[in-house]
MARKE-160216 format. One record per residue (C-alpha): x, y, z. Coordinates in Angstrom, 1 decimal, padded with zeros to 4 digits, always signed. Layout:
ATOM  east  north  up
ATOM  X  Y  Z;
...
//
This chain:
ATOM  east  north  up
ATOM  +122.2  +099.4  +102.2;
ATOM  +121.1  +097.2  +099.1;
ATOM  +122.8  +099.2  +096.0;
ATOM  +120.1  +101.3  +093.9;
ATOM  +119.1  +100.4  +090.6;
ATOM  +120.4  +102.1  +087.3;
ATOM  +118.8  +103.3  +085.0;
ATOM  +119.3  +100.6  +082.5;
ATOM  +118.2  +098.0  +085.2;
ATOM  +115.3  +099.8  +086.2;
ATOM  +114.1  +100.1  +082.5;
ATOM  +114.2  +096.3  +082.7;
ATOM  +112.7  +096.2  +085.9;
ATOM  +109.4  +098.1  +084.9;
ATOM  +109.5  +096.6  +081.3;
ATOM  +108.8  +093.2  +083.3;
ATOM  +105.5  +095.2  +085.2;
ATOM  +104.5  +096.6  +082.0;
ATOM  +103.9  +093.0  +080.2;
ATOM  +102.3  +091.7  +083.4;
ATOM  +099.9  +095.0  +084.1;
ATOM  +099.6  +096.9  +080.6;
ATOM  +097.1  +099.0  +082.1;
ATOM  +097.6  +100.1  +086.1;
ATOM  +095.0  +102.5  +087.6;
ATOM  +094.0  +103.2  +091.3;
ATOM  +091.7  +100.5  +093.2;
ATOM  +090.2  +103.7  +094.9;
ATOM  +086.5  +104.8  +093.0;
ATOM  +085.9  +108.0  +092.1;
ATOM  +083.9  +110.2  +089.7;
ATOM  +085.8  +113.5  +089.2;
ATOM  +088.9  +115.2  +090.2;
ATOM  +087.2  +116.0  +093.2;
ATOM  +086.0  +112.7  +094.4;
ATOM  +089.3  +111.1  +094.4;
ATOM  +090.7  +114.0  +096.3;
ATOM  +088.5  +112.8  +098.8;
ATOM  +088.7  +109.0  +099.0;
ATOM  +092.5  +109.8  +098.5;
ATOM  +092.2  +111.5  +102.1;
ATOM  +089.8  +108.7  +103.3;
ATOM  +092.5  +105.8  +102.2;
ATOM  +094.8  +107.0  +105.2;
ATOM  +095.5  +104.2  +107.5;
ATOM  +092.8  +102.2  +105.6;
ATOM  +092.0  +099.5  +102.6;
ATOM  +090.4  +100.7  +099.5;
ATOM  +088.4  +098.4  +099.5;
ATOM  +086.9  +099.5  +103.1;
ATOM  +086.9  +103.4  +101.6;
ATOM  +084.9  +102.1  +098.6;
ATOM  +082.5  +100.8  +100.3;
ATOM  +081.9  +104.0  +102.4;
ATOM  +082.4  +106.4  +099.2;
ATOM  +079.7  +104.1  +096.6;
ATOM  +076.6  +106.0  +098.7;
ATOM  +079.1  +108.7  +099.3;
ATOM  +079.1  +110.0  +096.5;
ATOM  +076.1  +109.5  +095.0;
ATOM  +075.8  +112.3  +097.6;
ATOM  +077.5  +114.3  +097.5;
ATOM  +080.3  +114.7  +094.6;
ATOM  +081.1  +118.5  +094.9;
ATOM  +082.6  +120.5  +097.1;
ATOM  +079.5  +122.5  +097.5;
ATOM  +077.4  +119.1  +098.5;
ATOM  +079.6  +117.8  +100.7;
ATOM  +079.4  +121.3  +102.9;
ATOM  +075.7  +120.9  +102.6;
ATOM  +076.2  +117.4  +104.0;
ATOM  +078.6  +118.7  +106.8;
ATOM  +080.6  +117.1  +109.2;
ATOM  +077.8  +114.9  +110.9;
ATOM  +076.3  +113.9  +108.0;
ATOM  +079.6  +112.9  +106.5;
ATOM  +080.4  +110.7  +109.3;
ATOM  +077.2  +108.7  +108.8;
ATOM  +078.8  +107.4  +106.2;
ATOM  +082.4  +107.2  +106.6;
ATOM  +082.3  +105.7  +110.2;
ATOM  +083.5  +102.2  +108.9;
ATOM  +086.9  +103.9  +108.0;
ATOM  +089.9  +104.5  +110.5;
ATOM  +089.9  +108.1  +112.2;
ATOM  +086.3  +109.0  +110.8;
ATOM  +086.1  +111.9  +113.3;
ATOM  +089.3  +113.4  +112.2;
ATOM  +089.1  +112.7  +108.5;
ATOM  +085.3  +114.0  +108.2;
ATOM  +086.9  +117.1  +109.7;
ATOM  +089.3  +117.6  +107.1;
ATOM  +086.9  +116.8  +104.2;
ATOM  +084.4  +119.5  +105.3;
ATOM  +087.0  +121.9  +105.4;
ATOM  +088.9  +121.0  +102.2;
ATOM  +085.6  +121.6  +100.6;
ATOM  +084.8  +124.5  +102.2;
ATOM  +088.7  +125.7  +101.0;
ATOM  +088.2  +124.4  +097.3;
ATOM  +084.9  +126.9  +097.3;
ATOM  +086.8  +130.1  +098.7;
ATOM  +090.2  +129.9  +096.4;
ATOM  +089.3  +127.5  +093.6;
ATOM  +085.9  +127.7  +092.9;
ATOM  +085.0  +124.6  +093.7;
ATOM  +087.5  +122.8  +091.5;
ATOM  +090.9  +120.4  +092.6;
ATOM  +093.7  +122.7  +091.7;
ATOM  +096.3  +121.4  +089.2;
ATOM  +099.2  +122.3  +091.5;
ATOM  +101.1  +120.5  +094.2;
ATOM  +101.7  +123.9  +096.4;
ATOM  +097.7  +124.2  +096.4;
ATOM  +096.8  +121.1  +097.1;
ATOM  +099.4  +120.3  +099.8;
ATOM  +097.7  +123.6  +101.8;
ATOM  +094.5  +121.5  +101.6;
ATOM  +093.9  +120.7  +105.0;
ATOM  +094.2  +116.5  +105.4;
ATOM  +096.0  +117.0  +102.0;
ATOM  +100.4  +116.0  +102.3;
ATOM  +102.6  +115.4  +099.4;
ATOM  +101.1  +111.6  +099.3;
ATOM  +097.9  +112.7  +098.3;
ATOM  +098.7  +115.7  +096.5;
ATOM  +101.2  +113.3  +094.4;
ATOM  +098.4  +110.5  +094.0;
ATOM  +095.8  +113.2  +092.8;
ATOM  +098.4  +115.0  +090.4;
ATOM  +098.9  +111.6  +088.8;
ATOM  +095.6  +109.6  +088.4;
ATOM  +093.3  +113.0  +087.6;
ATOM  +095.8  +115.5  +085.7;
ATOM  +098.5  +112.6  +084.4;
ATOM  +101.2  +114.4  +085.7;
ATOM  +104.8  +111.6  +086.2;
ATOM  +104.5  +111.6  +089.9;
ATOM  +105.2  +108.9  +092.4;
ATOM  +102.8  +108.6  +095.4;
ATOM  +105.3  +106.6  +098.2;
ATOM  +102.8  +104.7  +100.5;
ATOM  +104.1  +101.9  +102.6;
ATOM  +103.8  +099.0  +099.4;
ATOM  +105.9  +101.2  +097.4;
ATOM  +108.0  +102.3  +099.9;
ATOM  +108.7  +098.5  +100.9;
ATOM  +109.5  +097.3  +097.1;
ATOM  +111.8  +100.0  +096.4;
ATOM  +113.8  +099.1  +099.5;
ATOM  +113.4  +095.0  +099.7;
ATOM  +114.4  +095.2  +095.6;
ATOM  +116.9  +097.7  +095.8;
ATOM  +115.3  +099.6  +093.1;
ATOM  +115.5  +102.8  +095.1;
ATOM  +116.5  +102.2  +098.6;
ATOM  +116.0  +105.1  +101.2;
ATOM  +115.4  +105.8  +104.7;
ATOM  +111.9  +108.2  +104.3;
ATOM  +109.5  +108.3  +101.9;
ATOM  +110.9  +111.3  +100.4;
ATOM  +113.7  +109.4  +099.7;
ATOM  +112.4  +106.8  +098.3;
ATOM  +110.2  +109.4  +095.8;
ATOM  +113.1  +111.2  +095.0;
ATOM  +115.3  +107.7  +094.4;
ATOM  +112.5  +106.2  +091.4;
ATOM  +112.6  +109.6  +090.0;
ATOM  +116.2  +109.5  +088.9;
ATOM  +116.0  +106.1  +088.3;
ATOM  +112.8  +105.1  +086.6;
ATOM  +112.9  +105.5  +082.7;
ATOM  +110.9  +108.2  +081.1;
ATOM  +108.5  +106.2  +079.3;
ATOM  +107.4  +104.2  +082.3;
ATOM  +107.6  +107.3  +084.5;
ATOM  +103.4  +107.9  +084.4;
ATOM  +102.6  +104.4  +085.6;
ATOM  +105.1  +103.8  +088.0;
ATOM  +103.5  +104.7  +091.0;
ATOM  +100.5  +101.9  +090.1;
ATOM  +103.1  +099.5  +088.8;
ATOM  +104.5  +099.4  +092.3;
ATOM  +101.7  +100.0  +094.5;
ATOM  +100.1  +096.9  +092.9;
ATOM  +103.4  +094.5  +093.0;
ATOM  +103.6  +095.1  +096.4;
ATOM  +099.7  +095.1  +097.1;
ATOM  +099.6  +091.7  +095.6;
ATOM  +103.2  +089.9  +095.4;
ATOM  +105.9  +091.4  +096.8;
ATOM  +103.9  +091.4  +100.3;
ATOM  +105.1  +092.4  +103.6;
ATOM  +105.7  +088.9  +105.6;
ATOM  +106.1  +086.2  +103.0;
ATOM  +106.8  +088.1  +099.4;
ATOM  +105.0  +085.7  +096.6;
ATOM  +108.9  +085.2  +095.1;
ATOM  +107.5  +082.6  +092.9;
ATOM  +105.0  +084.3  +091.4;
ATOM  +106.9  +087.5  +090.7;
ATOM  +108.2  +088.8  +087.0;
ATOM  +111.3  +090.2  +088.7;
ATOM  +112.7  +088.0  +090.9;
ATOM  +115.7  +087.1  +089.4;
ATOM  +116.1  +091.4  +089.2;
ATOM  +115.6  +091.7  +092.6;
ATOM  +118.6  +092.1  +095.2;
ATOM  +116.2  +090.8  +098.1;
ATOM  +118.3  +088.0  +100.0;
ATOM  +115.8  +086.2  +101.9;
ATOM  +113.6  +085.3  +098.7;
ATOM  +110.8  +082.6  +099.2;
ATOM  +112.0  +079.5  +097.4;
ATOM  +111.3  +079.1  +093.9;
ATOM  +109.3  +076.2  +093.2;
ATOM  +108.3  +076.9  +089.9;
ATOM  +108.6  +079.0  +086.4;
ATOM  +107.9  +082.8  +087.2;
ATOM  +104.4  +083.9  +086.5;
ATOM  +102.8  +087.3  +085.3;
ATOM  +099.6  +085.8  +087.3;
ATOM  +099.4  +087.0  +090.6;
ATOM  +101.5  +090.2  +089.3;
ATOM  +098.1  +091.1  +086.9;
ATOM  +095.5  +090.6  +089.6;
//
C-alpha cells in the first residue's frame, strides 16, 4: 500500500486545492437544511446534475417535511423517476419526513446519531449534511474522494471509513472544513477514474500515483477550478 501522507505533506497538498478552488461548495441545489437532506439521499447512485434537475420543480413543492408528506410517495415519484432507484428512495423520503415531524419538529437535527437513524440516511449523508448546512469539519467519503485519497496516497485505506478516518488525522486544521469539496471536486473533474487529467492537476508532482498520464505541459489550476 502507497505510504499515507503527513501532516506537513498534506498541508501542502490542500494548500495547492485552496489557490486553485478558494471557494468549494456542493454541486447539489438546495434551499434549507432540509432540502439538501433530501437531494443528499436522491444523489445515491446518481449525478447531481440528474438530481438537480428532478429537485428545481421539487422543491418549489415541496421544501418541508410537512409538504413533502402532503405530496406522498406517488406524488414524489412523479418527479424523481429520472433518478436511479426512484421507488426505493421516494420511500425513504416520505418516511424521513414523516420522522423529522414526530422527533424534530420538522427540522434536520444537528447531530450525526439522529440523522444516521433517518431512514435512507448513513454516515455519507449524515457527514455531507453536518458539513454543508451546520459547518461542522466532516469528510463525506464518496467514490471520487475515496479514489484520490488512495491513487495519491493522501490517505490510503481499504473502506470508506478508512479512508474518513485517514484525512482526519492527516488533513491540517485550517483546511479541515473544505476538505471534503476540495476532494470531491479534484476527483470529479481531474483526478478521474480511467485517465486522471495528470497534466492539468496542481499536485502532481505531490502525488505517489505511479502510472501518471504524461506531462505535456506546465501544471494548471484550470481544469482543478472548474
Amino acid at each position: 500500500m502507497t505510504r499515507t501522507f503527513t501532516r506537513a505533506e498534506a498541508g501542502k497538498f490542500f494548500a495547492r486545492l485552496a489557490k486553485a478552488m478558494p471557494a468549494p461548495k456542493t454541486e447539489l441545489a438546495y434551499v434549507n437544511p432540509y432540502t439538501l437532506l433530501v437531494a443528499v439521499v436522491l444523489s445515491a447512485q446518481a449525478t447531481d446534475k440528474g438530481v438537480n434537475k428532478a429537485t428545481e420543480k421539487l422543491f418549489k413543492r415541496a421544501d418541508t417535511p410537512a409538504a413533502m408528506v402532503k405530496l406522498g410517495e406517488a406524488g414524489l415519484i412523479e418527479y424523481i423517476k429520472t433518478i436511479g432507484l426512484f421507488r426505493t428512495k421516494a420511500k425513504n423520503v416520505i418516511a424521513l419526513s414523516e420522522m423529522l415531524i414526530a422527533r424534530h419538529g420538522g427540522k434536520v437535527p444537528k447531530d450525526r446519531e439522529a440523522l444516521e437513524q433517518l431512514p435512507g440516511v448513513g454516515r455519507k449523508t449524515a457527514n455531507v449534511v453536518l458539513n454543508v448546512a451546520f459547518g461542522e469539519k466532516t469528510i463525506a467519503v464518496d467514490t471520487h474522494i475515496f479514489r484520490v485519497a488512495n491513487r495519491t496516497g493522501l490517505a490510503p485505506g481499504k473502506t470508506p471509513r478508512e479512508v474518513e478516518d485517514g484525512l482526519l488525522g492527516i488533513v491540517p486544521d485550517e483546511y479541515l472544513l473544505h476538505a471534503h469539496h476540495w476532494l470531491i471536486l479534484h476527483g470529479r473533474y481531474v483526478c478521474v477514474a480511467r485517465a486522471p487529467r495528470c497534466p492539468e492537476c496542481v499536485v502532481a508532482d505531490l502525488c505517489r500515483y505511479k502510472d501518471k498520464t504524461k506531462l505535456t505541459k506546465p501544471v494548471s489550476a484550470k481544469r482543478a477550478s472548474a
